[in-house]
N, C-alpha and C positions, 0 to 999 in steps of 0.2 A: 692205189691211192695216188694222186696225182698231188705232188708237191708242188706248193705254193711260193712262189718266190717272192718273199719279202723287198719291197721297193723299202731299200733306206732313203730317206731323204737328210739333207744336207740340212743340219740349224743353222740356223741365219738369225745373230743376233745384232740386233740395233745399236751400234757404241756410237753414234753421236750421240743422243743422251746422257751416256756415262761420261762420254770425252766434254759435254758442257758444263756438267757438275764437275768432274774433274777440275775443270778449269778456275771455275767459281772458288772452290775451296783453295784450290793453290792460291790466287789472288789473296783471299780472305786472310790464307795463313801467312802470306809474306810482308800483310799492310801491319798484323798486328806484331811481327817479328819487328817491323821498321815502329812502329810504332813506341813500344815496350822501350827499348832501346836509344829513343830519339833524346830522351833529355838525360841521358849519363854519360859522360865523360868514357872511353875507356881507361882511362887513368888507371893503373892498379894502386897508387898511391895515394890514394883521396879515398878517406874514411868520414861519411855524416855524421855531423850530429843528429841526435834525436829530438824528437817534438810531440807536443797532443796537440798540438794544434790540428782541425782539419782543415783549413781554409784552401782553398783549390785557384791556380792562375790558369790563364789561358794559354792555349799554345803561344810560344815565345817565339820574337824574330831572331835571337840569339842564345848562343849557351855561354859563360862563360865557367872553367875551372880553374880552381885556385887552389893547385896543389903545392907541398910543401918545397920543389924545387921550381915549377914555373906555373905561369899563367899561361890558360890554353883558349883559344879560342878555333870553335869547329874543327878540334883534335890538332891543330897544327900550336906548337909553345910561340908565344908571343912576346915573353919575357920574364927573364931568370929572375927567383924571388929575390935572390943574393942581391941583384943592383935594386930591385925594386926598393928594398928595406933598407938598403945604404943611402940610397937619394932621397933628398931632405923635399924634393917639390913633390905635394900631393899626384898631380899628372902624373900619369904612367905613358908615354911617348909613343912609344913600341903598339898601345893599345889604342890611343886616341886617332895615332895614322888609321888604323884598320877598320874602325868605327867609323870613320868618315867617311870610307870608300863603301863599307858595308850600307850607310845607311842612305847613300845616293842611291845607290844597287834597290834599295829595300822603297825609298819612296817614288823611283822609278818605275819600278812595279806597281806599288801601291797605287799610283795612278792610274796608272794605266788598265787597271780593272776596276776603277771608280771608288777607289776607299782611301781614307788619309792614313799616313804614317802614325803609327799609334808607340811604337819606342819600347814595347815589351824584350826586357833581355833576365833570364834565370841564373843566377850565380848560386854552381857547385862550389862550394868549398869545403876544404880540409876541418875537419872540428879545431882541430889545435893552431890554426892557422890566427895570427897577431890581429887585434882588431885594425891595427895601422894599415896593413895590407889589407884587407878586405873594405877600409876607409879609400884607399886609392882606387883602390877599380869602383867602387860606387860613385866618387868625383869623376873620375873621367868617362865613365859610361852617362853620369849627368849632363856633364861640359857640354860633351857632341847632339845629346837629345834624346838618349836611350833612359828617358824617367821613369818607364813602368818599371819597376824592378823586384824580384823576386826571389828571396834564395831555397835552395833545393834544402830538404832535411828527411831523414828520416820516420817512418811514425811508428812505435812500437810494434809487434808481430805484423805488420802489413809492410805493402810495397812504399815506393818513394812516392811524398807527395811533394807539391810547389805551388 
Protein backbone atom coordinates (compact mmCIF):
# COMPACT_ATOMS: atom_id res chain seq x y z
CA UNK A 1 0.00 0.00 0.00
CA UNK A 2 1.35 3.09 -0.98
CA UNK A 3 1.18 5.81 1.70
CA UNK A 4 -0.55 8.97 1.21
CA UNK A 5 1.01 12.03 2.17
CA UNK A 6 -1.20 14.21 3.72
CA UNK A 7 -0.71 18.05 2.35
CA UNK A 8 -1.39 20.13 5.69
CA UNK A 9 -2.26 23.36 4.54
CA UNK A 10 -1.60 26.40 6.62
CA UNK A 11 -5.20 28.27 8.06
CA UNK A 12 -5.28 31.62 7.17
CA UNK A 13 -7.45 33.54 9.24
CA UNK A 14 -8.78 36.97 8.29
CA UNK A 15 -8.08 39.38 11.64
CA UNK A 16 -8.80 42.60 9.85
CA UNK A 17 -12.38 42.00 10.70
CA UNK A 18 -11.73 41.05 14.11
CA UNK A 19 -9.08 44.01 14.47
CA UNK A 20 -12.24 46.37 13.01
CA UNK A 21 -14.74 45.28 15.57
CA UNK A 22 -12.01 45.17 17.93
CA UNK A 23 -11.57 48.68 17.32
CA UNK A 24 -15.24 49.78 17.41
CA UNK A 25 -15.89 48.29 20.80
CA UNK A 26 -12.83 49.77 22.38
CA UNK A 27 -13.95 53.28 20.98
CA UNK A 28 -17.58 52.41 22.26
CA UNK A 29 -16.23 51.32 25.71
CA UNK A 30 -13.89 54.34 26.35
CA UNK A 31 -16.67 57.12 25.07
CA UNK A 32 -19.11 55.64 27.56
CA UNK A 33 -16.26 55.25 30.51
CA UNK A 34 -15.69 59.25 29.68
CA UNK A 35 -19.13 59.66 29.48
CA UNK A 36 -20.45 57.95 32.96
CA UNK A 37 -17.84 59.90 34.57
CA UNK A 38 -18.02 63.46 32.90
CA UNK A 39 -20.34 65.14 35.36
CA UNK A 40 -18.93 63.85 38.86
CA UNK A 41 -16.57 65.57 40.53
CA UNK A 42 -13.78 63.31 41.84
CA UNK A 43 -14.19 64.72 45.09
CA UNK A 44 -14.25 61.84 47.68
CA UNK A 45 -15.91 64.53 49.87
CA UNK A 46 -19.03 65.44 48.30
CA UNK A 47 -21.92 63.30 49.31
CA UNK A 48 -25.64 64.20 47.15
CA UNK A 49 -28.53 64.86 48.15
CA UNK A 50 -31.33 62.70 47.02
CA UNK A 51 -34.36 63.63 44.80
CA UNK A 52 -37.68 62.02 42.81
CA UNK A 53 -37.54 64.36 40.74
CA UNK A 54 -36.70 63.01 37.20
CA UNK A 55 -36.19 66.02 35.26
CA UNK A 56 -32.95 65.68 32.85
CA UNK A 57 -30.39 68.80 31.69
CA UNK A 58 -28.48 68.82 28.88
CA UNK A 59 -24.87 68.37 28.60
CA UNK A 60 -23.30 71.28 30.52
CA UNK A 61 -20.50 73.73 29.49
CA UNK A 62 -19.29 73.55 33.04
CA UNK A 63 -19.13 71.47 36.36
CA UNK A 64 -19.07 73.20 39.37
CA UNK A 65 -18.30 71.35 43.06
CA UNK A 66 -19.11 72.41 46.06
CA UNK A 67 -17.38 70.54 48.55
CA UNK A 68 -17.38 71.13 52.20
CA UNK A 69 -13.57 72.45 51.99
CA UNK A 70 -13.38 74.18 48.50
CA UNK A 71 -15.11 74.93 45.42
CA UNK A 72 -13.82 73.11 42.37
CA UNK A 73 -14.05 73.95 39.11
CA UNK A 74 -12.88 71.14 36.19
CA UNK A 75 -11.21 69.16 39.25
CA UNK A 76 -8.78 72.14 39.88
CA UNK A 77 -10.19 73.96 43.89
CA UNK A 78 -11.04 77.54 42.99
CA UNK A 79 -11.64 78.54 46.54
CA UNK A 80 -11.54 77.65 50.11
CA UNK A 81 -15.22 77.48 51.60
CA UNK A 82 -13.37 78.91 54.84
CA UNK A 83 -12.94 82.62 52.95
CA UNK A 84 -15.90 82.03 50.81
CA UNK A 85 -18.33 81.81 54.16
CA UNK A 86 -16.23 84.49 56.12
CA UNK A 87 -16.73 87.21 53.03
CA UNK A 88 -19.81 89.18 53.62
CA UNK A 89 -19.92 90.07 49.33
CA UNK A 90 -22.05 87.52 47.60
CA UNK A 91 -19.16 87.37 44.48
CA UNK A 92 -17.01 84.73 44.90
CA UNK A 93 -13.69 86.43 42.94
CA UNK A 94 -11.64 83.38 42.69
CA UNK A 95 -14.69 82.10 40.58
CA UNK A 96 -15.89 84.93 38.65
CA UNK A 97 -12.05 85.39 37.28
CA UNK A 98 -12.35 81.80 35.79
CA UNK A 99 -15.91 82.14 34.36
CA UNK A 100 -14.84 84.91 32.45
CA UNK A 101 -12.03 83.38 30.77
CA UNK A 102 -14.07 80.03 30.47
CA UNK A 103 -16.77 81.74 28.84
CA UNK A 104 -14.92 83.77 26.10
CA UNK A 105 -13.06 80.24 25.50
CA UNK A 106 -16.73 78.68 25.33
CA UNK A 107 -18.42 81.57 23.06
CA UNK A 108 -15.34 81.57 20.88
CA UNK A 109 -16.03 78.17 20.08
CA UNK A 110 -19.61 78.48 19.98
CA UNK A 111 -19.08 80.55 17.07
CA UNK A 112 -17.17 79.46 15.48
CA UNK A 113 -19.39 76.19 14.62
CA UNK A 114 -22.35 78.48 14.21
CA UNK A 115 -24.31 78.18 17.52
CA UNK A 116 -24.82 81.00 20.47
CA UNK A 117 -23.49 80.72 23.88
CA UNK A 118 -26.23 79.04 25.82
CA UNK A 119 -24.54 79.35 29.70
CA UNK A 120 -25.49 75.84 30.87
CA UNK A 121 -23.27 75.10 34.09
CA UNK A 122 -24.28 71.74 36.68
CA UNK A 123 -23.57 72.42 40.38
CA UNK A 124 -22.30 69.38 42.44
CA UNK A 125 -22.73 70.04 45.82
CA UNK A 126 -22.22 68.67 49.23
CA UNK A 127 -26.01 67.86 50.85
CA UNK A 128 -24.90 69.60 54.09
CA UNK A 129 -23.39 72.43 52.40
CA UNK A 130 -25.03 76.15 53.78
CA UNK A 131 -27.58 77.57 51.53
CA UNK A 132 -25.22 81.04 51.75
CA UNK A 133 -22.58 79.03 49.86
CA UNK A 134 -24.39 77.53 47.38
CA UNK A 135 -26.34 81.24 47.02
CA UNK A 136 -22.68 82.55 46.11
CA UNK A 137 -21.72 80.41 43.32
CA UNK A 138 -25.28 80.79 41.75
CA UNK A 139 -24.66 84.91 41.91
CA UNK A 140 -21.71 84.76 40.38
CA UNK A 141 -22.11 81.97 37.91
CA UNK A 142 -25.35 84.45 37.07
CA UNK A 143 -23.20 87.78 37.11
CA UNK A 144 -20.66 86.38 34.16
CA UNK A 145 -23.75 84.66 32.04
CA UNK A 146 -23.66 81.14 33.11
CA UNK A 147 -27.91 81.26 33.59
CA UNK A 148 -28.74 77.86 32.72
CA UNK A 149 -28.16 76.37 35.89
CA UNK A 150 -28.53 72.97 37.29
CA UNK A 151 -27.78 71.12 40.27
CA UNK A 152 -26.67 67.46 40.35
CA UNK A 153 -28.66 65.01 42.92
CA UNK A 154 -29.17 61.81 43.45
CA UNK A 155 -32.29 59.77 42.61
CA UNK A 156 -33.09 56.84 44.73
CA UNK A 157 -31.80 53.12 43.60
CA UNK A 158 -30.48 54.75 40.23
CA UNK A 159 -27.51 56.67 38.90
CA UNK A 160 -27.10 60.44 39.16
CA UNK A 161 -29.38 62.61 37.42
CA UNK A 162 -29.22 66.57 36.54
Amino acid sequence: MKRRKLKKKAAMVQVTSLCDIMTILLIFVMVQLVSDNQLLSKSADIILPFTNDTTSFSAPDLLIAISPTYIVLDNKPVAKMSDVMESYDALIEPLRAILEVKRTQTEALMQAIGREFEGRVVIQAHKDIEYKALYKVLYTCGLVGYNNMALIAMQRGKKVIY
